[in-house]
mmCIF entry with sequence, helices, sheets and N, C-alpha, C, O atoms, coordinates in Angstrom:
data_MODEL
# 
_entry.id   MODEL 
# 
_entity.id                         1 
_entity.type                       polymer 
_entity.pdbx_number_of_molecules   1 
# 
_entity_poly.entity_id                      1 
_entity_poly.type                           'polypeptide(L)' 
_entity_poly.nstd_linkage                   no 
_entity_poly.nstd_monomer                   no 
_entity_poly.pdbx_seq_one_letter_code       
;(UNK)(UNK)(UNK)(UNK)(UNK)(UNK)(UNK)(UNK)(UNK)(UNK)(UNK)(UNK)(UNK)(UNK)(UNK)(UNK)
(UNK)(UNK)(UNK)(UNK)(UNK)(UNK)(UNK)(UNK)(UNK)(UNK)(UNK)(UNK)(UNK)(UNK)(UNK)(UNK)
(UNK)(UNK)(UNK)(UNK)(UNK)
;
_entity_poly.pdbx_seq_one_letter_code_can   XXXXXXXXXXXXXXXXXXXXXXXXXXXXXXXXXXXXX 
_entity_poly.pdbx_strand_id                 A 
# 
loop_
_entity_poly_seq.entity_id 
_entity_poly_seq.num 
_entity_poly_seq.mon_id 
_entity_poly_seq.hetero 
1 1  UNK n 
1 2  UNK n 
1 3  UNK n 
1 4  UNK n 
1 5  UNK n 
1 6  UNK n 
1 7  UNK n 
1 8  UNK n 
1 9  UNK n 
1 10 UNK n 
1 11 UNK n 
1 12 UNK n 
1 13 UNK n 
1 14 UNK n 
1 15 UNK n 
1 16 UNK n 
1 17 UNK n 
1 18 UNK n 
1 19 UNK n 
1 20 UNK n 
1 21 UNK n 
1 22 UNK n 
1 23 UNK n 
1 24 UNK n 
1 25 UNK n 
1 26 UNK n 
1 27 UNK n 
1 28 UNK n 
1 29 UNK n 
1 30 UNK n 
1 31 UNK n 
1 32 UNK n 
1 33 UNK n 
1 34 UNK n 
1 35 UNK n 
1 36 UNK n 
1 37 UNK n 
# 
_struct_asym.id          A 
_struct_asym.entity_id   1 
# 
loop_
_struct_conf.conf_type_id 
_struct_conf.id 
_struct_conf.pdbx_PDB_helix_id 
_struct_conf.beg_label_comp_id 
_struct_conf.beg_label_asym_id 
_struct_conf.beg_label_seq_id 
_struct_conf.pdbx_beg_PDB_ins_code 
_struct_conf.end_label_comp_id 
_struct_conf.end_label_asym_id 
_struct_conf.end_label_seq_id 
_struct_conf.pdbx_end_PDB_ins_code 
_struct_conf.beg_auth_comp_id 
_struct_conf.beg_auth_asym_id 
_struct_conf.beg_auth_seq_id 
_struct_conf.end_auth_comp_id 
_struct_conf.end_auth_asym_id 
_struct_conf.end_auth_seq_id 
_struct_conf.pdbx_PDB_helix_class 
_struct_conf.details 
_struct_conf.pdbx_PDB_helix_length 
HELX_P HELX_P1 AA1 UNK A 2  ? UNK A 23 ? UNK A 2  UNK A 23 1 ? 22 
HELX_P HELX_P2 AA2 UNK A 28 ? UNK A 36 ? UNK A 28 UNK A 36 1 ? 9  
# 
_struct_conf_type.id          HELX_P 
_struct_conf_type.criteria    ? 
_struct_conf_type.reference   ? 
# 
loop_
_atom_site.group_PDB 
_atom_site.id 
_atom_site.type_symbol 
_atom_site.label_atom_id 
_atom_site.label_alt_id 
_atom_site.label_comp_id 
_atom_site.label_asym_id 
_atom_site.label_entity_id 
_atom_site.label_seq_id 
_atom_site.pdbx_PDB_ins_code 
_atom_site.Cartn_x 
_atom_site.Cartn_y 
_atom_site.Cartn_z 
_atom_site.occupancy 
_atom_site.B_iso_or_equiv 
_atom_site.pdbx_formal_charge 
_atom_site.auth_seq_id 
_atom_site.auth_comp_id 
_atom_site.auth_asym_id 
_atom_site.auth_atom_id 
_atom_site.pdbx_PDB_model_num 
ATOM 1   N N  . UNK A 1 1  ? -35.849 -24.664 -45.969 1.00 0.00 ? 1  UNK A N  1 
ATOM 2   C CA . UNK A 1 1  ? -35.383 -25.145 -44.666 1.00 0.00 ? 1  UNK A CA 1 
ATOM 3   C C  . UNK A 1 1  ? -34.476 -24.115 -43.989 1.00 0.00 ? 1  UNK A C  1 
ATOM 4   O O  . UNK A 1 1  ? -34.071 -24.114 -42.827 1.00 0.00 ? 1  UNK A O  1 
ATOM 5   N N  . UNK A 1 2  ? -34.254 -23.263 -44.946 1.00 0.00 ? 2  UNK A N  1 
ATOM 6   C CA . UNK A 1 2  ? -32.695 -22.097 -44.169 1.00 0.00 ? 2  UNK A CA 1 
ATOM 7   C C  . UNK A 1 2  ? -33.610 -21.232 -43.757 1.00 0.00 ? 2  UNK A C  1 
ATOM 8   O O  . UNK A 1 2  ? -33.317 -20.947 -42.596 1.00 0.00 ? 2  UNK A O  1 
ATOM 9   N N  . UNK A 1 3  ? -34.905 -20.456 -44.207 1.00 0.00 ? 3  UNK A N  1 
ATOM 10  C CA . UNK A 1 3  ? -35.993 -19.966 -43.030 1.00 0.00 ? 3  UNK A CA 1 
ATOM 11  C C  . UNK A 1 3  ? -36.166 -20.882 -41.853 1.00 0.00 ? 3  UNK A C  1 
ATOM 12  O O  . UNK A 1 3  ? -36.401 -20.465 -40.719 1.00 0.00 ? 3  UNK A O  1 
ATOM 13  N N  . UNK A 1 4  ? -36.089 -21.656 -42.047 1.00 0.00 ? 4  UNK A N  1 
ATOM 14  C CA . UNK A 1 4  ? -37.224 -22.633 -40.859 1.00 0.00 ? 4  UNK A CA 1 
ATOM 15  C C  . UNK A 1 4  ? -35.467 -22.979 -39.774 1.00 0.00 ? 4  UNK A C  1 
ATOM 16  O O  . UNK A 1 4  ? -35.505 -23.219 -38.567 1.00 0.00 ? 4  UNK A O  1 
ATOM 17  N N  . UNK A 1 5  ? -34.431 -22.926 -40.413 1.00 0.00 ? 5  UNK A N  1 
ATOM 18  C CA . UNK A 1 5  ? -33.726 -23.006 -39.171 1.00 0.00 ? 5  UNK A CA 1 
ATOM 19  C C  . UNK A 1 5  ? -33.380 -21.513 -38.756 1.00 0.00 ? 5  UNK A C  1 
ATOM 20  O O  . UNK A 1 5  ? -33.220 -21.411 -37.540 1.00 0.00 ? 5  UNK A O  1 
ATOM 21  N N  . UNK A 1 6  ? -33.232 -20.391 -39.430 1.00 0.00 ? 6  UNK A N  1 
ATOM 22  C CA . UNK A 1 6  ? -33.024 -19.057 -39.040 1.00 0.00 ? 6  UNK A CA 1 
ATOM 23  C C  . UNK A 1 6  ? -33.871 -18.924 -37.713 1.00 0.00 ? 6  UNK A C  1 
ATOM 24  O O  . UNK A 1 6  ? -33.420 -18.661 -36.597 1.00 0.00 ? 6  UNK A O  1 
ATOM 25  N N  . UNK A 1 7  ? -35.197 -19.159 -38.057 1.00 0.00 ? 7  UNK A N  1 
ATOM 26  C CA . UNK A 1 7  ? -36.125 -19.076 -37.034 1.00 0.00 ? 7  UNK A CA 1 
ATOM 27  C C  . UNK A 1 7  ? -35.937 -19.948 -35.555 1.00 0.00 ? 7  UNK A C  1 
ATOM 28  O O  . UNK A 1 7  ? -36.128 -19.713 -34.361 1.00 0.00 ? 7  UNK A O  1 
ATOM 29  N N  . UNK A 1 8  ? -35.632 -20.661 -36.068 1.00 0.00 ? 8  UNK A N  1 
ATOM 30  C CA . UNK A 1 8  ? -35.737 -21.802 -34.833 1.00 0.00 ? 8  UNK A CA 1 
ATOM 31  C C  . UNK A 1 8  ? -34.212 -21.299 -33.825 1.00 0.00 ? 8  UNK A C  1 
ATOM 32  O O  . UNK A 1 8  ? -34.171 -21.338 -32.595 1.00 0.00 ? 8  UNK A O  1 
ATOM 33  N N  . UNK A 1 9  ? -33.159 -20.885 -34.667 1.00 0.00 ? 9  UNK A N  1 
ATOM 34  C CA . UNK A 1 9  ? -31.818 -20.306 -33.958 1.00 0.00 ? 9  UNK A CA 1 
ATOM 35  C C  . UNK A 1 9  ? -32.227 -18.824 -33.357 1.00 0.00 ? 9  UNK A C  1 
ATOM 36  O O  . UNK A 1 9  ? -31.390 -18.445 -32.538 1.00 0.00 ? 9  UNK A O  1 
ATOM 37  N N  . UNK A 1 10 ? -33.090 -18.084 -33.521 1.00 0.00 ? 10 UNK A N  1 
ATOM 38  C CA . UNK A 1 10 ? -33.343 -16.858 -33.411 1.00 0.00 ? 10 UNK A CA 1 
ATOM 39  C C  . UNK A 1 10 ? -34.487 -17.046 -32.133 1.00 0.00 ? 10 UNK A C  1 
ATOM 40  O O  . UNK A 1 10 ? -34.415 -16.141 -31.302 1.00 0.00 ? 10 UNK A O  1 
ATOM 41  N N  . UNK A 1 11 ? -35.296 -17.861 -31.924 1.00 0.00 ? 11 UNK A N  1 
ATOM 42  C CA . UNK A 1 11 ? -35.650 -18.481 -30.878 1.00 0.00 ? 11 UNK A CA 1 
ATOM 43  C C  . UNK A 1 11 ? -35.284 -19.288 -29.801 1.00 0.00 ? 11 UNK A C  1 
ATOM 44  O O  . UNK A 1 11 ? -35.857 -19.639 -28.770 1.00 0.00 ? 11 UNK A O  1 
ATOM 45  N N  . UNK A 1 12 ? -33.894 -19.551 -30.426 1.00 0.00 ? 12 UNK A N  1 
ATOM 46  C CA . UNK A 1 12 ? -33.410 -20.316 -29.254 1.00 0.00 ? 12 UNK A CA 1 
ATOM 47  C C  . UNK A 1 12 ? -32.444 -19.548 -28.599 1.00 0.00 ? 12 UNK A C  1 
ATOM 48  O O  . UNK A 1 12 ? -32.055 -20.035 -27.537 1.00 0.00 ? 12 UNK A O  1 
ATOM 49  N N  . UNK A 1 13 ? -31.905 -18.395 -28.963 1.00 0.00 ? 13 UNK A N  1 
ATOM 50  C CA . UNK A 1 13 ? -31.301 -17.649 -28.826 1.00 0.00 ? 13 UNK A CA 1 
ATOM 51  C C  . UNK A 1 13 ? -32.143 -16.193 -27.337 1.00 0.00 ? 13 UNK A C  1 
ATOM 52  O O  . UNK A 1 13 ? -31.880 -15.883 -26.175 1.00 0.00 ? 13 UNK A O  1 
ATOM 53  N N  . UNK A 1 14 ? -32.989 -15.844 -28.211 1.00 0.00 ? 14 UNK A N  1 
ATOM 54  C CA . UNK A 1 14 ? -34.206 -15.654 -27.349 1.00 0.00 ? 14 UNK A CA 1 
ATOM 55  C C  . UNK A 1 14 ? -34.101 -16.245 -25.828 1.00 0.00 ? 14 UNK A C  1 
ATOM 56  O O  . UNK A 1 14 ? -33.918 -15.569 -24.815 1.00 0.00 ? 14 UNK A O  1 
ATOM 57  N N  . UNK A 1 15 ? -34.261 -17.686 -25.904 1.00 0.00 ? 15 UNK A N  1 
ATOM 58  C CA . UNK A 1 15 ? -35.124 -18.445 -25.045 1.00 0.00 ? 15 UNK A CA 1 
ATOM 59  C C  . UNK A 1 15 ? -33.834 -18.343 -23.872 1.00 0.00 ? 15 UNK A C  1 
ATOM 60  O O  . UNK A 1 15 ? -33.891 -18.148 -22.658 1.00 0.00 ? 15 UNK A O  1 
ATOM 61  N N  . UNK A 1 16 ? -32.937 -18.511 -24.571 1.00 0.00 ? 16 UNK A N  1 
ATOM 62  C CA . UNK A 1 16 ? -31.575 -18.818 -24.036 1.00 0.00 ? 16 UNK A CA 1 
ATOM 63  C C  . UNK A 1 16 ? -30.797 -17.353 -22.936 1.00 0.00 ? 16 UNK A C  1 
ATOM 64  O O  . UNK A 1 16 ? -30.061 -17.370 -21.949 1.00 0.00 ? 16 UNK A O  1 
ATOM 65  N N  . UNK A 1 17 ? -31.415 -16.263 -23.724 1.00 0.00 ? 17 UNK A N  1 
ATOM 66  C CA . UNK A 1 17 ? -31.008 -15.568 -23.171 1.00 0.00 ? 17 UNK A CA 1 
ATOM 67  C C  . UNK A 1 17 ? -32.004 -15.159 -21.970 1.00 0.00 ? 17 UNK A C  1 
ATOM 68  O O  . UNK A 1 17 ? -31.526 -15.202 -20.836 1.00 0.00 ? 17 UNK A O  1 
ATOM 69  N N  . UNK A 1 18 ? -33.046 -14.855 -22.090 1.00 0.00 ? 18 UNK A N  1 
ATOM 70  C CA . UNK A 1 18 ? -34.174 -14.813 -21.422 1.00 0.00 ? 18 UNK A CA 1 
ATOM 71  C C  . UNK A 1 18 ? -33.955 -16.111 -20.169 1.00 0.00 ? 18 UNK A C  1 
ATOM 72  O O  . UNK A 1 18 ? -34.700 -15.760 -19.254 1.00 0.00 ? 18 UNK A O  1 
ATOM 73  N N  . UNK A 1 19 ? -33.254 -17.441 -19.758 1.00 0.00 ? 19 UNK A N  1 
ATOM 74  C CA . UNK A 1 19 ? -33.141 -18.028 -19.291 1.00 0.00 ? 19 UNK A CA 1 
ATOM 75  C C  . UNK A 1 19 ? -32.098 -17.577 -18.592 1.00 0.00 ? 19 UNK A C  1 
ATOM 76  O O  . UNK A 1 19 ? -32.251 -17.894 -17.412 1.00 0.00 ? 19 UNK A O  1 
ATOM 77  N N  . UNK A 1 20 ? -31.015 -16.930 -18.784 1.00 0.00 ? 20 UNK A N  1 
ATOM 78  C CA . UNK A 1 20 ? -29.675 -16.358 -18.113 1.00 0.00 ? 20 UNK A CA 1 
ATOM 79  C C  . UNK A 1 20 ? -30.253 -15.388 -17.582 1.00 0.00 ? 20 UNK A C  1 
ATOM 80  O O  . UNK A 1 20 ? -29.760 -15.380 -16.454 1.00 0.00 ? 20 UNK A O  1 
ATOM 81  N N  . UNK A 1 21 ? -30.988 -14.543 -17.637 1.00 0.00 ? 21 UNK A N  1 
ATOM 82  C CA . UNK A 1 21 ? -31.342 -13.510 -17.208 1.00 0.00 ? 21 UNK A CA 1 
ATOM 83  C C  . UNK A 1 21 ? -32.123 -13.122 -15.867 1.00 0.00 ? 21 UNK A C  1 
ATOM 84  O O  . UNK A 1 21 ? -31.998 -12.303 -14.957 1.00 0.00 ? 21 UNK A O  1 
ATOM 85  N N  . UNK A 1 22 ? -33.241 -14.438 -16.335 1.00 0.00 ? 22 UNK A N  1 
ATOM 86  C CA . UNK A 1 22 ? -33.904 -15.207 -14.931 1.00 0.00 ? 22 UNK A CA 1 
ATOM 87  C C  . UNK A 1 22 ? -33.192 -15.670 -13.939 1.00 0.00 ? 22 UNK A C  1 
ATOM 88  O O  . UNK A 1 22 ? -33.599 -15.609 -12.779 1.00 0.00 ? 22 UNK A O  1 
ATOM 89  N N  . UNK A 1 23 ? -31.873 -16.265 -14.321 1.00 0.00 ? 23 UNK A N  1 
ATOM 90  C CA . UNK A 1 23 ? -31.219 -17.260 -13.582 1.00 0.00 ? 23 UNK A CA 1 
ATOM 91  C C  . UNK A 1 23 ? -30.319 -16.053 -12.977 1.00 0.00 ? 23 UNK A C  1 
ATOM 92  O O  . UNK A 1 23 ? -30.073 -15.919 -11.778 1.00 0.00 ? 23 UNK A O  1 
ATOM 93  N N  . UNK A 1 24 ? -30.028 -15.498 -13.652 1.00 0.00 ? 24 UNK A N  1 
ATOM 94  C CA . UNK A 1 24 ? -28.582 -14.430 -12.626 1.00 0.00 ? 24 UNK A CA 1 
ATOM 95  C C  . UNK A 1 24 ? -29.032 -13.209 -12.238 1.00 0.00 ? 24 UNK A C  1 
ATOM 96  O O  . UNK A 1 24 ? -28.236 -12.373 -11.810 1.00 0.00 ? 24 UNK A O  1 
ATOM 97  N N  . UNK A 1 25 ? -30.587 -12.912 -12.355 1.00 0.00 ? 25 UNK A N  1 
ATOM 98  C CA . UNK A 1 25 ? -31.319 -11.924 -12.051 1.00 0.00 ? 25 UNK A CA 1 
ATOM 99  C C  . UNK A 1 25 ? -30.393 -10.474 -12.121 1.00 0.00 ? 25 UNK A C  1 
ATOM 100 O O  . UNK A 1 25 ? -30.073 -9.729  -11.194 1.00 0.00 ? 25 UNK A O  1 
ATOM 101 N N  . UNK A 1 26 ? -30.041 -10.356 -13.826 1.00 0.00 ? 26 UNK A N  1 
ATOM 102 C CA . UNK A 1 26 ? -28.936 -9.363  -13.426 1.00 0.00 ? 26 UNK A CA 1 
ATOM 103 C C  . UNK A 1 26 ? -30.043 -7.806  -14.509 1.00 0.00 ? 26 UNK A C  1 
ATOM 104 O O  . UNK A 1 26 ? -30.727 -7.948  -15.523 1.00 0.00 ? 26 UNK A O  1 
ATOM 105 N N  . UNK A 1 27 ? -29.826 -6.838  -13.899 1.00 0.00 ? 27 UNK A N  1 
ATOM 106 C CA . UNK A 1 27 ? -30.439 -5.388  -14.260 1.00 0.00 ? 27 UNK A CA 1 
ATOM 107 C C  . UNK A 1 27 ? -30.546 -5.584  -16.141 1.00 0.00 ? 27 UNK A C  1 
ATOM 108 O O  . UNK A 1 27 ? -29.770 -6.188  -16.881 1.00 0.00 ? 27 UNK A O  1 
ATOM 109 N N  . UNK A 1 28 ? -31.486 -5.014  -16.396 1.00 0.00 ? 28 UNK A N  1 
ATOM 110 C CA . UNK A 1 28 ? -31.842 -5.301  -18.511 1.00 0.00 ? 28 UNK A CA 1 
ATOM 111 C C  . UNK A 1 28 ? -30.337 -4.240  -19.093 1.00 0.00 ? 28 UNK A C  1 
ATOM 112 O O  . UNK A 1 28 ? -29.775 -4.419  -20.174 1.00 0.00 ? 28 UNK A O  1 
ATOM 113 N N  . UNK A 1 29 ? -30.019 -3.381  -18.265 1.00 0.00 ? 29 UNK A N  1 
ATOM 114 C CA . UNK A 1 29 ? -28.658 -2.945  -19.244 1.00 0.00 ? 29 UNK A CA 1 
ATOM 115 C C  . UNK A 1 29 ? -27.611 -4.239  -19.475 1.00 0.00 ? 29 UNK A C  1 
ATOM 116 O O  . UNK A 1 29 ? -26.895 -4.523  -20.435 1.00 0.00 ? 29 UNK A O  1 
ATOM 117 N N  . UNK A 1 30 ? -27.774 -4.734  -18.507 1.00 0.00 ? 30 UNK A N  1 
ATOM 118 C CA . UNK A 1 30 ? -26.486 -6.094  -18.739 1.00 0.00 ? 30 UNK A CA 1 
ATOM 119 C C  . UNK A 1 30 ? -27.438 -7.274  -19.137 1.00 0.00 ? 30 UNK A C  1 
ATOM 120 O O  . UNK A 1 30 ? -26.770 -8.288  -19.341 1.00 0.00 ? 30 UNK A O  1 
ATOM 121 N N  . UNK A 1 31 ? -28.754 -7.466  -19.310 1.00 0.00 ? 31 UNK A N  1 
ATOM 122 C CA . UNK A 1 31 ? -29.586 -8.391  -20.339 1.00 0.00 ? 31 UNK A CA 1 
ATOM 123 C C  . UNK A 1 31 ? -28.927 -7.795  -21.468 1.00 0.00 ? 31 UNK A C  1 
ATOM 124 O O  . UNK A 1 31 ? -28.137 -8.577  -21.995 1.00 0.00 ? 31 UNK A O  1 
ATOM 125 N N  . UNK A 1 32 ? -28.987 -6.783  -21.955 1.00 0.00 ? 32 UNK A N  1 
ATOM 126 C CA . UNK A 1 32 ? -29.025 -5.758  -23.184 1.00 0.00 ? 32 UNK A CA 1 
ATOM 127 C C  . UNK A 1 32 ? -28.065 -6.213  -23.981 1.00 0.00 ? 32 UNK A C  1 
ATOM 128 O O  . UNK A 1 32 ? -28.100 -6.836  -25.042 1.00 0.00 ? 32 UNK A O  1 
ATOM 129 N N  . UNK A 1 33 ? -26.920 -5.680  -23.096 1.00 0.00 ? 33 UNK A N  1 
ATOM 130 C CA . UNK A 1 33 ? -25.469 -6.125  -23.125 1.00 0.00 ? 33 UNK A CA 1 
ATOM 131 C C  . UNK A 1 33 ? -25.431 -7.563  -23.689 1.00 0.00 ? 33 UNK A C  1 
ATOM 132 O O  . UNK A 1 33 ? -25.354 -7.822  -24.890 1.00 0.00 ? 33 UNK A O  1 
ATOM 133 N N  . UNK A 1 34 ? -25.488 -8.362  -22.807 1.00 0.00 ? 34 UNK A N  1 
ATOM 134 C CA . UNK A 1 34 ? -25.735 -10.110 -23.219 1.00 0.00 ? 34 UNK A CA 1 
ATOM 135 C C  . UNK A 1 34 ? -25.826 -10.790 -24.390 1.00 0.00 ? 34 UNK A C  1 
ATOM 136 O O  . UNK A 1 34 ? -25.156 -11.598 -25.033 1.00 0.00 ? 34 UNK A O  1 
ATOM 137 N N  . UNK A 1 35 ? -27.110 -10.076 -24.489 1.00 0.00 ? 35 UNK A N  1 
ATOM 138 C CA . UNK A 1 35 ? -27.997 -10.093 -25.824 1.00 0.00 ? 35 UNK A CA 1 
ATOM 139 C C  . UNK A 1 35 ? -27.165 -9.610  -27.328 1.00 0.00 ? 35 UNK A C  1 
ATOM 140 O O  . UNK A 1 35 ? -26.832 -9.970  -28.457 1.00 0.00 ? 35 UNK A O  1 
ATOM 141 N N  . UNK A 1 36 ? -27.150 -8.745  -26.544 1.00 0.00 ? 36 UNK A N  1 
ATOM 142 C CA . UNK A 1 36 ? -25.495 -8.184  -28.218 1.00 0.00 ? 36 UNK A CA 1 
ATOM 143 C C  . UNK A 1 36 ? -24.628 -8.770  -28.451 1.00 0.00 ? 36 UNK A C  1 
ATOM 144 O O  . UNK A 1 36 ? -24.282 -9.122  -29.579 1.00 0.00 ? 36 UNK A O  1 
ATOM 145 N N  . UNK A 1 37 ? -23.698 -9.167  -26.687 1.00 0.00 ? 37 UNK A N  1 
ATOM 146 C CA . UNK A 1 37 ? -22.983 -10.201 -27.600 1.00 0.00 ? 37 UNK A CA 1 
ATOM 147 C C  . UNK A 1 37 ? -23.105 -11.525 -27.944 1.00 0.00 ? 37 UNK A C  1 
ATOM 148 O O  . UNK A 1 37 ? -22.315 -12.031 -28.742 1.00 0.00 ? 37 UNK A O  1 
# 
């Protein structure tokens, strides 16, 4: 089950960021950025 939630947090994480990104339409160095922290 600690695979199967790694995955599912690592996707939501993903999804999550990919959703901010859309939403504040901001340049991939500051996606990049985001994403790191």
């Amino acid at each position: 089950w600690a695979r199967k939630l790694f995955g599912f947090s690592i996707i939501a994480i993903t999804a999550l960021s990919v959703m901010m990104s859309v939403d504040f339409m901001v340049p991939d160095s500051h996606t990049l950025l985001a994403a790191v922290w």
